[in-house]
N, C-alpha and C positions, 0 to 999 in steps of 0.2 A: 282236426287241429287248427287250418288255418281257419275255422268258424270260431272255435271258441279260444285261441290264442293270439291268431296271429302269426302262423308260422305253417311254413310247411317245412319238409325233410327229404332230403335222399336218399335216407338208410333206415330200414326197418327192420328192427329183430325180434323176434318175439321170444318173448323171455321165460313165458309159465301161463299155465290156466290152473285158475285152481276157485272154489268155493268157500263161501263161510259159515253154510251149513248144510253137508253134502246128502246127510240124510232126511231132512228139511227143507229144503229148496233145489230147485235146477236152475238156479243162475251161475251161472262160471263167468269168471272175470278172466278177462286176458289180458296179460302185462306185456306190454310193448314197449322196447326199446328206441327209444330216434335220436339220431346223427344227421350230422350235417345241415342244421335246420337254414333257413332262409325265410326274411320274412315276408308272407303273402298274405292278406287279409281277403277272408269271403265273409260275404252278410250270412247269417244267422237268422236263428229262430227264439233267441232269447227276446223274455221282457226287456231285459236292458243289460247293459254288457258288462260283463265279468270281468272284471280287476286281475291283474295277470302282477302276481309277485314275486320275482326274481328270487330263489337261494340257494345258498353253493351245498351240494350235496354232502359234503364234507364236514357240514354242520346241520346233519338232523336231527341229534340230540337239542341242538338251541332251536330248531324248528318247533320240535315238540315240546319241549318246555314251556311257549308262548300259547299253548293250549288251543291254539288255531286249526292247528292240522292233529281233529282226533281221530279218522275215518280211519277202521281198521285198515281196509282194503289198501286206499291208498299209502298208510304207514308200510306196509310188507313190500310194495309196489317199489317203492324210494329204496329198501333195504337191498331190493331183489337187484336192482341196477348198481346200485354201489359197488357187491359183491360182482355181479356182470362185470362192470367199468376195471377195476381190479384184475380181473383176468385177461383184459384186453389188450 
């Protein structure tokens, strides 16, 4: 996180592992939750650095609409925290 954001966290939850094609691939994705962030910058190993755009979770439907954010993974990822955040 703080490599490719800018942030680090005090609280880590993990939220779900799960697959997008469990009979076709062995990659699992693990969804993690963070709180309390703070911001800390480390260098990286990117080409050149990733753009970091703010949006209130409350509005993922206008996320999605803008056609930006199509990656399954990360669309479930956003839904899984909401649901999370909701309970908390």
């Amino acid at each position: 996180m703080k490599e490719e954001v800018g942030y680090g966290a005090n609280s880590l939850h993990h939220l779900a592992s799960f697959s997008i094609a469990p009979s076709y691939l062995e990659h699992t994705t693990e969804t993690i939750i963070v709180t309390d962030l703070y911001p800390e910058k480390l260098e990286g190993n990117e080409p050149e650095e990733l753009e970091v755009v703010p949006w209130r979770l409350s509005d993922i439907n206008g996320l999605l609409a803008t056609g930006e954010c199509t990656e399954a993974r990360s669309i479930a990822a956003l839904f899984m925290a909401v649901e999370h955040l909701k309970k908390s």
